[in-house]
N, C-alpha and C positions, 0 to 999 in steps of 0.2 A: 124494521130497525134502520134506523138511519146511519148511511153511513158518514164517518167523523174524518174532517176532514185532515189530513198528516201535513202535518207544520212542516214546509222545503226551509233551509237552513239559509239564509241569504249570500248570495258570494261577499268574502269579503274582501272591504277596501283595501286595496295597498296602502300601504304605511307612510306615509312623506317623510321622505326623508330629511332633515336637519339638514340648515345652511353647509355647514361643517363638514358635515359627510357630503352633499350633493359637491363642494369644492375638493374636495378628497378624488370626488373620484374623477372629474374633470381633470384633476393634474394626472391621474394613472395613465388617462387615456393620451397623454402626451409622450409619444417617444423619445425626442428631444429632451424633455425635461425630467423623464425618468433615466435616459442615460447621461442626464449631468448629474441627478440623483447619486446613480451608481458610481461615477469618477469621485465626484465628493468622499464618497463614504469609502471610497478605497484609498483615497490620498489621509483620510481620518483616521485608515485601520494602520496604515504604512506609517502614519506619525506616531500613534502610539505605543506602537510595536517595534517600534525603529530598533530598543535593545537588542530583541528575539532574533531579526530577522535583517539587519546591518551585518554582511558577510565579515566585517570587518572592523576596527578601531578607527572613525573617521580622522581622528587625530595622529595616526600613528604614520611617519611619515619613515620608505625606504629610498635608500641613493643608489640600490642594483635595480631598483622598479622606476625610473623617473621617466614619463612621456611615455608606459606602456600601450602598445594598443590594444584595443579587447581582446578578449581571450575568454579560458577556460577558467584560469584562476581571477584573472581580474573581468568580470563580463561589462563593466563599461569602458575599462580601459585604467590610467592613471593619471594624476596630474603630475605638477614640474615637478614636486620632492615628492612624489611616489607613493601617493596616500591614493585608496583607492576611492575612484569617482560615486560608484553604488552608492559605497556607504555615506558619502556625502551629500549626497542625492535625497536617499532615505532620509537621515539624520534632517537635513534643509527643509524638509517635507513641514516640522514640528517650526520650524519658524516664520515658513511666510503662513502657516494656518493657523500659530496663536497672533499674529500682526496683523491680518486681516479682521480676526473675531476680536480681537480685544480693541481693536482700533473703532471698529464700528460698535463696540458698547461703549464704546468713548462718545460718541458722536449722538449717536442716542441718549446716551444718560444728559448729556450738553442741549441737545438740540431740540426734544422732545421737549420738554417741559416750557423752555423760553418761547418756542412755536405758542404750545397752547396757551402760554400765559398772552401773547401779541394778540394771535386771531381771537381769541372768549372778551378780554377786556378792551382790546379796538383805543382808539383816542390816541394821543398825545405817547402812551405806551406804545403801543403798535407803532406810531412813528418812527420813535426812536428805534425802536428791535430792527424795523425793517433797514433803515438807512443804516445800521450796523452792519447787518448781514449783504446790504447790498455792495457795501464797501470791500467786503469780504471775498464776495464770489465777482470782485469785478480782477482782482487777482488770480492766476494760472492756481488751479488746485497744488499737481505739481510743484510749481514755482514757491509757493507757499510753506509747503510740508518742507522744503529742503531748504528755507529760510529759519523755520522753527525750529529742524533738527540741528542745522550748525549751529545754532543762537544755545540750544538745550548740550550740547554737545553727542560724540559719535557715541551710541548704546542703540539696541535693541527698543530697549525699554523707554527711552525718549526719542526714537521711532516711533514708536506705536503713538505715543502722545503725541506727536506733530500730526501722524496720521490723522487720529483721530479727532484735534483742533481744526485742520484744515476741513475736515467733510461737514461740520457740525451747521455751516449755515445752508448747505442742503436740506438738511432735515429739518431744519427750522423753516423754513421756506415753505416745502411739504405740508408739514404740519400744520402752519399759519394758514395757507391755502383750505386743506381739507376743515377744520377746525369754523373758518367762515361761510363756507358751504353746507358743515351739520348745522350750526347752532342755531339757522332759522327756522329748523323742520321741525313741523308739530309737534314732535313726541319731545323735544326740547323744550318748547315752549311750554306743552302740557307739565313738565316734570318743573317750570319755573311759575307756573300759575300755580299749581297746591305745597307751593312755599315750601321749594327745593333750596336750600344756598347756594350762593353760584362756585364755591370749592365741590361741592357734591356734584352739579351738573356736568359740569367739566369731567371730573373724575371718573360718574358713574355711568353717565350718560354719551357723552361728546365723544371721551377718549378711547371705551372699545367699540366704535362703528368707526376708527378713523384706521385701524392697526390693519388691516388689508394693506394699503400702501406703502406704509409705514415696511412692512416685513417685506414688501416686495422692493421696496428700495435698500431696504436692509443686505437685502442679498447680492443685488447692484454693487451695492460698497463694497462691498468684501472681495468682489473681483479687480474693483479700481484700488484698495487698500494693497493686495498682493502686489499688486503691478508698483504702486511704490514704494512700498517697501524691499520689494527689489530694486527700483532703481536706489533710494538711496544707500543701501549696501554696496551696489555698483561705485560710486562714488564716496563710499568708505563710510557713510555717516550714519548706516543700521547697524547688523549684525557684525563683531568685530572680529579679524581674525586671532586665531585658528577654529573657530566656531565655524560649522558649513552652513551657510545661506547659499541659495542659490543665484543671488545678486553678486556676492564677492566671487560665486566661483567663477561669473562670468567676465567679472571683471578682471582676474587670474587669466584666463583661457581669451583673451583677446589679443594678450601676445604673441599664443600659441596657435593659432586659426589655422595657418597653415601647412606646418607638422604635427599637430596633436589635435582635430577638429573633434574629435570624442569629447574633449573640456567643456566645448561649449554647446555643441546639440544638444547633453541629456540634461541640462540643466534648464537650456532654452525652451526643451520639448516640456519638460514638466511646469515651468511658465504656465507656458498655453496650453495647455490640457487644464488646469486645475481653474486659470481664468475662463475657459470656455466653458465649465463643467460648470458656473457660478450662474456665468452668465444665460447657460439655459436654463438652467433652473429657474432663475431669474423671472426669464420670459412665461415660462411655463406656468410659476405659481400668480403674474399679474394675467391670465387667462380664467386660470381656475380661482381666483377669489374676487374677479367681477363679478359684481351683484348681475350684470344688465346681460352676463351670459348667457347665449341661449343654447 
């Protein structure tokens, strides 16, 4: 009787993993960019929560508590008419984090589309977008946003709008760039040879191989967004008071640097925590969604 031979089971293949996940876990393995990750998300939990967890009424101002310094009751201290600093803090947290995201969907919904309409149709169009945009950013970002804001007048809300005018020829720029760089590659061409329309190509094809950058410069904004939206509050022309921005508070606490420095550290500190926390991010996610990573 012959023996039959027993089928061995083949090992198997590992699974390849998805662009998507292989850049997933690229950004995990980022410390840097997973603890700007985690400050993000704590300055997102502190805005949202600010009712809950705001020791205080930021608006509620006492004349026995003016120039407190930190304490037990007050743990940042107070300012001039004796509102306390925390809750100001907290509260300011919800305004430069909807001025930065709202500013850069400004920017994007702006800048995305006239990018790709410049770099896909090229000619006489692209001319003109570019010499737009170049006129644009031949102006101080800065300098810019706080010409739009005075012209719009002082609010929050036509803040964010100068914000998000002024960054708009970044992203066109970007976009124009990356948009001229896809739409010679094969698989563009292929999808324009079996009589794609060029709304469809653009759309379906152009526009998500271009979103890597795009989201990584996204993130960029939102850190240059905060920084001016604080200055213009600084200078009276964002958030207005008695509303607590961390711009107006520093702009308060400038008189007081020298007997009351509490006013301006935890405002200043939370600045740069929330910009640095963007900004690795930033880095982190244009690591992990390079294609050419190895």
């Amino acid at each position: 009787m012959r023996d039959v031979p027993i089928p061995v089971n083949a090992p198997a293949q590992p699974r390849e993993l998805s662009p998507a996940r292989r850049a997933l876990l690229r950004l995990v393995r980022r410390r840097g960019a997973m603890l700007g990750l985690a400050i993000v998300l704590a300055f997102v939990l502190i805005a949202v929560l600010a009712p809950v967890i705001a020791p205080q009424d930021p608006l509620q101002t006492s004349w026995s508590a003016v120039r407190k310094a930190p304490s037990a009751q007050y743990l940042f201290g107070t300012d001039d008419i004796g509102r306390d600093v925390l809750s100001r803090v907290i509260w300011g947290a919800r305004a430069s984090l909807l001025a930065g995201l709202v500013s850069v969907c400004i920017a994007m919904a702006l800048g995305v589309p006239i990018g790709l309409l410049a770099g896909y149709l090229g000619g006489w169009v692209d001319g003109v977008i570019s010499r737009l945009t170049d006129s644009m950013l031949a102006v101080p970002f800065l300098i810019l946003a706080i010409a739009l804001a005075a012209f719009l007048g002082p609010s929050l809300t036509n803040a964010m709008m100068a914000i998000g005018v002024s960054s708009t020829p970044i992203f066109i720029r970007l976009t124009r760039g990356q948009v001229l760089s896809v739409k010679v590659e094969d698989f563009v061409e292929a999808a324009r040879a079996v009589g794609n329309p060029p709304w469809r190509i653009a759309l379906r094809h152009i526009l998500p191989n271009i979103l890597p950058p795009l989201i990584v410069q996204a993130t960029l904004a939102i850190a240059a967004a905060i920084i001016a939206e604080a200055s213009l509050s600084f200078l009276g022309l964002g958030q207005q008071p008695p509303a607590p921005s961390w711009g107006s508070m520093l702009n308060t606490a400038k008189n007081y640097v020298d007997n009351a420095p509490w006013m301006a550290i935890w405002p200043g500190v939370s600045i740069f925590l929330l910009v640095l926390s963007f900004n690795l991010l930033g880095d982190g996610l244009r690591d992990a969604l390079d294609p050419k990573h190895k």
